[in-house]
C-alpha positions, 0 to 999 in steps of 0.5 A: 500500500502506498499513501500520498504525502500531501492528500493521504490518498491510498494506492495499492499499486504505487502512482506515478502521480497522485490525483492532488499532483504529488508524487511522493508516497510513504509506503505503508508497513501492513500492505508490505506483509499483507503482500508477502502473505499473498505471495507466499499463498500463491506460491503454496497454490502453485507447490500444491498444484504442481503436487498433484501433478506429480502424484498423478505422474507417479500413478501413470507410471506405476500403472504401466509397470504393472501391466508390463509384470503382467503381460510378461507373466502371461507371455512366459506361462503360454509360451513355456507351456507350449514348449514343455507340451512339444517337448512331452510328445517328442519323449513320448514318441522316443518311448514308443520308437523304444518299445516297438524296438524291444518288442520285435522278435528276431529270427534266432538261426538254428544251431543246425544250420551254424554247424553246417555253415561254419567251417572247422579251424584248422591247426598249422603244424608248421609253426610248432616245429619251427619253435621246437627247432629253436628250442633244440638249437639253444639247448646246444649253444648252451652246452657248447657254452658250459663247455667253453667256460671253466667254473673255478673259483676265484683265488682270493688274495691274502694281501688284500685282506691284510689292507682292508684290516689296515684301513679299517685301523686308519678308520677308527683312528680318525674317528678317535682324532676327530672325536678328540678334536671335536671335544676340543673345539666344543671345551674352547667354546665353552671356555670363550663363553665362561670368559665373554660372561665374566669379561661383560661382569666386570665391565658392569661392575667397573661402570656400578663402581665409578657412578659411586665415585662420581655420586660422591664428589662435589662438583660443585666445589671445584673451580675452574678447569682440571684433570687428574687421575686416581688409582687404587685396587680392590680386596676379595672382600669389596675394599678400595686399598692403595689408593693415591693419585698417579697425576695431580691436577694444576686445580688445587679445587679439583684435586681436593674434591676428588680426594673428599669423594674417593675417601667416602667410598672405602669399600664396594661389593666383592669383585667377579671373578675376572679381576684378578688384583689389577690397579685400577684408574678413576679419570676425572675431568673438568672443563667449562662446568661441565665433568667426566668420569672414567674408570678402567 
């Protein structure tokens, strides 16, 4: 809705000019809604009317199908039908060519008449003498044979005999070397074995040991950098004995230290069994704040 400014005439579609001669209009908030009501009616008119004719599409189609599924099953019902009739007469008519076969009497020959058409066999006599002079003549090549061939025993020689004896001896005396070497090769092993365990046993028990030095010095204490090493042995027992420094630091702090912490640690557990009573060196290094322990 549309109103004149000047005269307050309504309009539902907007004027180019009002019947006072204005055409300034202020458009009216209610006619707005009421013309999007309108316009949505319509267009839920034309949704329904569209849906109908949809619906009435759907029913069309379906009805086709419908009477397609029927016309194929007639189809499949007379045309199988009148095949399986044909195929019934055609095993009906084999049958009775079959029995009309079977029932046919065949005229048997009398035994009589076989007797007198058939002739009796008869036997050549050539081929039995020919295979009894064969015969004849092989029993003679094999005398001839006998003859010929002298059956005496062979000689056996006694130095053969005495050879195989000694072979036999160098037989079993490798079989005893081999053994021997085998057992051999097998204590080696076992042997390498036993000192591979106790050479990684007391790898591990350097290692256990030198963390406890190293837990036991106060770092920092030391001042500046420096580098000293300390040796010592250990008892059957566990006990750190002979200990003194083999190389003195020019870092009194650092050598100070290292004596306060291997000081601490007058005993350890008992050595394995591959130490054997050797000096060991206890490396301490120091350089930027940073430190190093090694023990070997």
């Amino acid at each position: 809705m549309y109103k004149c400014k000047d005269c307050g005439q309504e309009y539902v579609e907007k004027p180019q000019y009002c019947d006072c001669g204005n055409n300034e209009f202020d458009v009216l908030l209610e006619s707005a809604s009421t013309l999007i009501n309108q316009s949505d009616e319509k267009h839920s008119i034309i949704s329904l009317d569209k849906s109908k004719d949809m619906n009435k599409y759907e029913i069309i189609s379906w009805l086709i199908f419908l009477v397609c599924i029927v016309l194929s099953v007639l189809s499949f019902i007379f045309i199988g039908g009148y095949k399986l009739q044909e195929s019934d007469k055609n095993i009906l008519q084999d049958d009775k060519k079959h029995l009309s076969s079977k029932n046919v009497n065949k005229q048997i020959p009398s035994i009589n008449e076989l007797w007198e058409v058939s002739s009796p066999k008869t036997f050549s006599t050539q081929n039995q003498s020919k295979n009894e002079n064969s015969k004849n003549l092989q029993k003679e090549d094999d005398k001839n044979l006998k003859k010929q061939v002298n059956y005496k025993k062979p000689i056996e020689d006694k130095p053969k005999k005495a050879k195989v004896q000694s072979n036999n001896v160098d037989l079993s005396k490798n079989t005893v070397q081999k053994t021997t070497n085998e057992k051999k090769v097998i204590s080696k092993s076992v042997k390498s074995r036993e000192t591979a365990e106790d050479k990684q046993e007391l790898y591990q028990y350097k290692i256990a040991l030198r963390n406890k030095f190293a837990s036991n010095i106060n770092f920092a204490g030391v001042s500046g950098d420096g580098y000293c090493v300390v040796t010592f042995k250990i008892s059957s027992k566990g006990e750190i004995v002979n200990r003194s420094f083999s190389k003195l630091s020019k870092n009194d702090s650092l050598n100070d230290m290292v004596y306060a912490g291997v000081m601490k640690t007058p005993y350890f557990n008992p050595p394995p069994k591959a130490y054997k009573n050797e000096a060991l060196n206890l490396h301490v290094k120091m350089y930027g704040g940073n430190f190093e322990v090694a023990l070997n």
